[in-house]
C-alpha positions in Angstrom: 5.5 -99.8 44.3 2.2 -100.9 45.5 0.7 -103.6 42.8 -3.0 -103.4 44.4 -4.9 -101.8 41.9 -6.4 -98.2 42.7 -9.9 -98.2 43.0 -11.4 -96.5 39.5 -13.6 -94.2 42.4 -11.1 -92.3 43.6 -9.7 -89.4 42.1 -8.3 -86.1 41.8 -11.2 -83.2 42.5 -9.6 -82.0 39.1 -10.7 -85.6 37.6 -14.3 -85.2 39.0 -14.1 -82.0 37.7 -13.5 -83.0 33.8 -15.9 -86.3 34.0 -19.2 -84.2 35.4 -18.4 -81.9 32.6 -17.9 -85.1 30.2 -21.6 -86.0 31.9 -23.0 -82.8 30.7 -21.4 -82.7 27.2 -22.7 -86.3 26.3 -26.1 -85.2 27.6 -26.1 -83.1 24.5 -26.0 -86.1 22.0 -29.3 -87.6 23.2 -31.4 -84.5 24.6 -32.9 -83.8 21.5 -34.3 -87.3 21.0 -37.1 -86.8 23.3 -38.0 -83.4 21.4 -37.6 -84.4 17.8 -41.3 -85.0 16.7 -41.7 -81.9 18.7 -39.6 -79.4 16.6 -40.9 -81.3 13.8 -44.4 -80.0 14.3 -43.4 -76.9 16.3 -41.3 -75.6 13.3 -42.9 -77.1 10.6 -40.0 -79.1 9.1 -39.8 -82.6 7.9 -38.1 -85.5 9.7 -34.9 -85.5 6.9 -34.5 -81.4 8.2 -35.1 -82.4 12.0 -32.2 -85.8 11.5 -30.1 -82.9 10.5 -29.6 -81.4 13.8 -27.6 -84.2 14.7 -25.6 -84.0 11.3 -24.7 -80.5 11.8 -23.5 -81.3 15.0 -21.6 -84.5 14.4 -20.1 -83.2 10.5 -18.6 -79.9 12.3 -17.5 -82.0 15.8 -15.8 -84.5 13.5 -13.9 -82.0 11.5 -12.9 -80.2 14.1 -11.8 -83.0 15.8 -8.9 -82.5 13.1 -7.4 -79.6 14.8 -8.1 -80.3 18.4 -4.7 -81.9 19.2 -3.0 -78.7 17.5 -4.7 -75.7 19.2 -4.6 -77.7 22.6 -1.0 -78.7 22.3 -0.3 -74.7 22.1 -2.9 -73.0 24.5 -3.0 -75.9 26.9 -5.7 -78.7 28.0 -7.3 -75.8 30.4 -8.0 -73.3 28.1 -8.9 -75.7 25.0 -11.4 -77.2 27.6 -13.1 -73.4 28.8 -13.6 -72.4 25.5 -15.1 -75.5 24.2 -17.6 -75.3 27.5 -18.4 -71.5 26.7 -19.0 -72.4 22.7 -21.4 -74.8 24.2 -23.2 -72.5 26.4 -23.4 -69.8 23.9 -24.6 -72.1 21.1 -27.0 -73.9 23.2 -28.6 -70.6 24.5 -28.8 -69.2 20.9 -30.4 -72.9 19.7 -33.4 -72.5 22.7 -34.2 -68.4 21.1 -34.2 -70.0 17.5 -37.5 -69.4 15.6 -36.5 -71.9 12.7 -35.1 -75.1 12.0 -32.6 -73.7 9.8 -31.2 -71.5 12.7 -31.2 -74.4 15.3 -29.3 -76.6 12.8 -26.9 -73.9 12.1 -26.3 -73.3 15.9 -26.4 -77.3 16.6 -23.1 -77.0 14.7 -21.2 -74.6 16.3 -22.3 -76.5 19.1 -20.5 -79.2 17.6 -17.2 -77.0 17.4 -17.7 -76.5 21.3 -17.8 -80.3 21.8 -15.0 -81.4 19.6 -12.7 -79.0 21.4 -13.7 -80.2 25.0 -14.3 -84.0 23.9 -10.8 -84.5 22.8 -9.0 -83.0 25.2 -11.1 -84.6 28.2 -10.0 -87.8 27.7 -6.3 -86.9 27.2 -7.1 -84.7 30.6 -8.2 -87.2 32.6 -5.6 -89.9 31.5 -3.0 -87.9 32.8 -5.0 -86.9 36.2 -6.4 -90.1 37.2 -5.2 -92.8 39.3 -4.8 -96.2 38.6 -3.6 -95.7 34.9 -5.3 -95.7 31.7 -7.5 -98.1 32.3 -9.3 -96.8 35.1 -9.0 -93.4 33.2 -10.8 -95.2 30.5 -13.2 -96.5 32.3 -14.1 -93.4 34.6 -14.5 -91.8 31.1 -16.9 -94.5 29.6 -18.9 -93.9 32.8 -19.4 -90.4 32.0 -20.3 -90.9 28.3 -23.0 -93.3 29.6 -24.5 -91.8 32.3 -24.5 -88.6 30.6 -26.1 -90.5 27.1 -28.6 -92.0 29.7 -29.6 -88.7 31.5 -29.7 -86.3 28.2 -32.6 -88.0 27.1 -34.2 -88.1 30.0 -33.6 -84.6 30.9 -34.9 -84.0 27.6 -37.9 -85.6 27.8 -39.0 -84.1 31.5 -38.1 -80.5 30.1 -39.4 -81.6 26.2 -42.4 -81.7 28.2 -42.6 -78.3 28.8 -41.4 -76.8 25.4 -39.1 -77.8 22.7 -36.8 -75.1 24.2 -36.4 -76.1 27.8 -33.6 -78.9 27.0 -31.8 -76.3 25.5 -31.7 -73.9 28.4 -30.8 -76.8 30.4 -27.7 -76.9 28.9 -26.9 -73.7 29.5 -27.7 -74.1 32.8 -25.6 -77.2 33.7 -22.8 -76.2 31.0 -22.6 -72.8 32.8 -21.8 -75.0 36.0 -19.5 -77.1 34.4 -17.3 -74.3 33.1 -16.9 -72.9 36.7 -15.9 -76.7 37.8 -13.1 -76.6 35.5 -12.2 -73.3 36.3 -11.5 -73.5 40.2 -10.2 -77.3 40.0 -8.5 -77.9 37.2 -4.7 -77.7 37.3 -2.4 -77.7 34.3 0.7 -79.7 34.2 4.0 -77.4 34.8 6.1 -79.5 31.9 7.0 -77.3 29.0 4.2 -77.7 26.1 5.0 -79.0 22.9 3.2 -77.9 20.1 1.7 -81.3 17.7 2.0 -80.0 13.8 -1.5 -79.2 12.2 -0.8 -82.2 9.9 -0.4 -84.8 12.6 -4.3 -86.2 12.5 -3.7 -86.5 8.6 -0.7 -88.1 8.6 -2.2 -90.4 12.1 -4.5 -92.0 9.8 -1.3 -93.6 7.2 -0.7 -96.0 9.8 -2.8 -99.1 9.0 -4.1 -99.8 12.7 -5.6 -96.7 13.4 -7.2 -96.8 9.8 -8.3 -99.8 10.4 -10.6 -98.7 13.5 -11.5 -95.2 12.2 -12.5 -96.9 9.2 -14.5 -99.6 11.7 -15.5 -96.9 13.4 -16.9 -95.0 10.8 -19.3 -97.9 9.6 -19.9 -98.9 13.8 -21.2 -95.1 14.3 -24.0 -95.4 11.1 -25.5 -98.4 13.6 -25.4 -96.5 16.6 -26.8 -93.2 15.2 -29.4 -95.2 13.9 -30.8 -96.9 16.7 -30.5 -93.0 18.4 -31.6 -90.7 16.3 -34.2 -92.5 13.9 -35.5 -94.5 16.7 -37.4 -91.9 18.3 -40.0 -91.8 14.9 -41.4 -95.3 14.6 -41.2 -95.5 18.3 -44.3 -93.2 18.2 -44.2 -91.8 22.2 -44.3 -88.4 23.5 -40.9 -86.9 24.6 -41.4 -88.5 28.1 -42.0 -92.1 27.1 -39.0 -91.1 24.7 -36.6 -89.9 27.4 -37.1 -93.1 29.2 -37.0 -95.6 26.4 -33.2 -93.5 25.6 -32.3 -93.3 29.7 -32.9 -97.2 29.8 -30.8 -97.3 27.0 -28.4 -95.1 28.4 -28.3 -97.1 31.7 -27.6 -100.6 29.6 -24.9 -98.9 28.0 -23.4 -97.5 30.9 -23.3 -100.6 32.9 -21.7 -102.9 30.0 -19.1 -99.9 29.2 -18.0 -99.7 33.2 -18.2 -103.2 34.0 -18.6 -105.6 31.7 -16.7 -104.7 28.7 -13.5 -104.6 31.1 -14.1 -107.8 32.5 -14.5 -109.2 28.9 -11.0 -107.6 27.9 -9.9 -109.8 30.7 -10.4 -112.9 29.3 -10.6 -112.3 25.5 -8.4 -110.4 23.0 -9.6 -107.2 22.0 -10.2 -107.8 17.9 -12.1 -111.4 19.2 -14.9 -109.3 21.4 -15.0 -106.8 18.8 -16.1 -109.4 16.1 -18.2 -111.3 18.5 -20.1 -108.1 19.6 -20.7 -106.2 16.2 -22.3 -109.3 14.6 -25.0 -109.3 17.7 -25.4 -105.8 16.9 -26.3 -106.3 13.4 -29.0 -109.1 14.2 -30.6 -107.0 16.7 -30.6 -103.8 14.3 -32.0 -106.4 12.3 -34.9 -107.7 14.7 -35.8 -103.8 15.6 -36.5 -103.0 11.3 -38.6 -106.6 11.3 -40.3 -105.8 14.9 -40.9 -101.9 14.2 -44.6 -101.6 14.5 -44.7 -103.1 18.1 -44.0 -100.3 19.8 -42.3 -102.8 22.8 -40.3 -104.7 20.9 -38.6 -102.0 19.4 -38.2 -100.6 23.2 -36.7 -103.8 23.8 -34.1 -104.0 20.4 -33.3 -100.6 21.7 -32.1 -101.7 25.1 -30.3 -104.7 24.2 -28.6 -102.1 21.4 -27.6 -100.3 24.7 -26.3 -103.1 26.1 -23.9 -103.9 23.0 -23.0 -100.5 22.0 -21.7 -100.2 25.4 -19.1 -103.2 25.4 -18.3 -102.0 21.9 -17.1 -98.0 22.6 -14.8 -99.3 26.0 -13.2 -102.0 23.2 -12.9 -99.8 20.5 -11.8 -96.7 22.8 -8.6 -99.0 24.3 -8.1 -100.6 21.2 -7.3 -96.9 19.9 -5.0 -96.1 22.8 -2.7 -99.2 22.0 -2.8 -99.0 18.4 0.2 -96.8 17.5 2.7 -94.9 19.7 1.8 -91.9 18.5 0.7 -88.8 21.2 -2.9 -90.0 22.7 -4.5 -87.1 21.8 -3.6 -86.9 17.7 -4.3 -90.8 17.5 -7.8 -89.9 19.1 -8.3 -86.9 17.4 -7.9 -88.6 13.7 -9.5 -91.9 14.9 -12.6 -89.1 16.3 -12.9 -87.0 13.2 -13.4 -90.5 11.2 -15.9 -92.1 13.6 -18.1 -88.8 13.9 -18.5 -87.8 10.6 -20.3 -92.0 10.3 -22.5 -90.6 12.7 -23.3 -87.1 10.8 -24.3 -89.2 7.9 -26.6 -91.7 9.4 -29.6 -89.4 10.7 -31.0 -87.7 7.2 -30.0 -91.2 5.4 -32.6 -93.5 7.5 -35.3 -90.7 7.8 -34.7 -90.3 3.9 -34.9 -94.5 3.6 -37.6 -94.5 6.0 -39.9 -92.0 3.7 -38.5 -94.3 0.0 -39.6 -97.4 1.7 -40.4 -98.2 5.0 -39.4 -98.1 8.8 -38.1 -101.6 8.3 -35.0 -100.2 5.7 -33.1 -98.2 7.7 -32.4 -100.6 10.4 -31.2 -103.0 8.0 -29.5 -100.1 6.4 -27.9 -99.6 10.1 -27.4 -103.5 10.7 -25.3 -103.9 7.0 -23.1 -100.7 7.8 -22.1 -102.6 11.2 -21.0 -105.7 9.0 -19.0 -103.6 7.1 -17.6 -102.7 10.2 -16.6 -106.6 11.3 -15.6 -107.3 8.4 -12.5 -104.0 8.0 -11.7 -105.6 11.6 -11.3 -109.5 9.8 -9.7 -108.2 7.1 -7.3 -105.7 8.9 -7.0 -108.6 12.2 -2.8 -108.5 10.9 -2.4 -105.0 11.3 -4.3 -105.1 14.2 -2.3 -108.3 15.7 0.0 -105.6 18.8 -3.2 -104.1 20.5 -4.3 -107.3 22.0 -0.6 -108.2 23.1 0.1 -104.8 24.8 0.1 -104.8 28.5 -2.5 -101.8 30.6 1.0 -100.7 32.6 2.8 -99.8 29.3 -0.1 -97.8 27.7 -1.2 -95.7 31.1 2.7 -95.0 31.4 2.7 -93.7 27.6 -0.4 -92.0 27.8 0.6 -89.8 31.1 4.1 -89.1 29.3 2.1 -87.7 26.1 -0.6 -85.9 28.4 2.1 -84.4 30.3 4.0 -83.3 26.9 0.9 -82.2 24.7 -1.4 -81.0 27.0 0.5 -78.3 29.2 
């Protein structure tokens, strides 16, 4: 057996496949940054309605993300990922014709059904496809989640330029493509599928690890949704000096995800980085509320937030995979559903904070939620203790023996 390790670059056509559509289904977390004070005036709704495209979207991805592991353990990884893509495209398309915000919030949400089906079963996909184990597989995904959170908003902003609507129909567009990717190139395992028991994200979420980071997770999302979503308000900039604020926080998180949070797992324990990294987080949330009204500081906070958040989802991601031996895709799936639904939360509560008080609150809102967040990791460090002992070989073995069981 060669010991060199594969380069994280080349893959499978099928794995390139799954991570440009992973690209384009993060681009639809940060494309409507850009456009928010936009459909605010355009459709005549207040900032709390406007946060709440994002809530529909996250609520509905994170319940679904409850019954992913089920319907894809019985239709297979293929078809779970085509109809996710096609509930994209449809919702998307029917989001850009929407003549309220009422209708686009509705439709964000069954845009959320779309991504929860596709997001879950991506990463258990490319796992099992990729060379050079899990951790590669990991980090090829990371990759895609930032450079597609760095280009959404971007994309957003040059066609937020145009219309409120364009971003949408850009989705379409590039989801449309992305179906037909999957289509032609992906290939299904041949091993007989077995089907996971609809209770199996439930009953996940008993054993204290994984509660332990969902219930992190959960408190780690408010922060990050914060610094997304509300951000774009104070910050005061048309959608393109929005959509590159957003693609420069993209970029940080991209390059700390791919590079540097893997070099820091190579020298520190998981649970160590992760309390090191969330209090850094919390005293920057904290410097953006007290620097607010200077437009560059907060551009700044918002960067170095990029930077963080990205070490923090490659940690938390692996910590996840090596935190039980349960199938990869019901531990993610219960761990997801957790994690999203902080996020669904976090939108309408700082633009409703931000209207009580000030545009100071909710960033010290954001920055005491990702506290709460280090300290269920302190407190839960013993039932944590395995997932900084357990070795890269032993997880990428398990998680291609579960892909290749679940997902055929």
């Amino acid at each position: 057996m060669n010991t060199a390790a594969p380069s994280v670059w080349k893959q499978p056509a099928q794995v390139w496949a799954v991570a440009f559509a992973c690209v384009v289904a993060f681009m639809g977390i940060g494309l409507v940054d850009p456009i928010l004070p936009a459909i605010a005036e355009s459709l005549e709704a207040t900032p709390v309605q406007t946060e709440l495209l994002f809530t529909s979207y996250l609520a509905v991805t994170g319940i679904a993300m409850l019954v992913t592991s089920w319907i894809s353990s019985r239709i297979g990884a293929k078809k779970t990922l085509l109809i996710g893509l096609a509930l994209i495209v449809v919702f998307a398309l029917l989001c850009a014709l929407s003549g309220s915000v009422d209708a686009v919030i509705g439709f964000r949400a069954g845009w959320g059904l779309g991504n929860a089906l596709f997001i879950s079963t991506a990463l258990a996909t490319i796992v099992g496809a990729a060379s050079g184990g899990s951790g590669a597989a990991i980090v090829l995904y990371e990759a895609a989640l930032g450079l597609g959170i760095a280009i959404g908003p971007l994309l957003g902003g040059l066609l937020g330029e145009q219309s409120w609507r364009a971003p949408f129909f850009g989705v379409v567009v590039l989801m449309a493509i992305a179906f037909v990717a999957i289509l032609a190139l992906l290939r299904g395992p041949s091993e007989k599928r077995e089907p996971v028991p609809f209770s199996a994200p439930f009953t996940a979420l008993r054993q204290p690890a994984l509660a332990v980071l969902a219930v992190a997770a959960l408190f780690y999302n408010i922060g990050f949704f914060v610094l997304l979503a509300f951000s774009p308000f104070p910050l005061g900039f048309g959608a393109m000096g929005i959509g590159f604020t957003f693609f420069g926080w993209g970029v940080a998180l991209a390059v700390t995800s791919v590079w540097v949070a893997p070099l820091l797992m190579r020298r520190m324990k998981r649970t160590h980085i992760i309390l090191v990294v969330l209090p850094l987080l919390a005293l920057d949330l904290v410097a953006a509320g007290l620097l607010v009204s200077s437009a560059t500081a907060l551009v700044v906070c918002i960067i170095v937030g990029g930077l963080l958040l990205g070490v923090m989802n490659t940690v938390l991601t692996e910590a996840v995979m090596e935190a039980t031996d349960l199938p990869r895709s019901v531990a993610s799936s219960a761990y997801s559903a957790v994690r999203f639904l902080g996020g669904a939360m976090a939108p309408p509560i700082a633009a409703a904070l931000w209207h009580t008080f000030n545009a100071t609150v909710p960033y010290l809102f954001a920055a005491v939620s990702v506290l709460v967040a280090a300290l269920t990791i302190l407190l839960g460090r013993k039932a944590l203790a395995h997932i900084d002992d357990e070795s890269e070989g032993g997880a990428a073995e398990d998680a291609e023996a579960i892909l290749l069981g679940d997902a055929a």
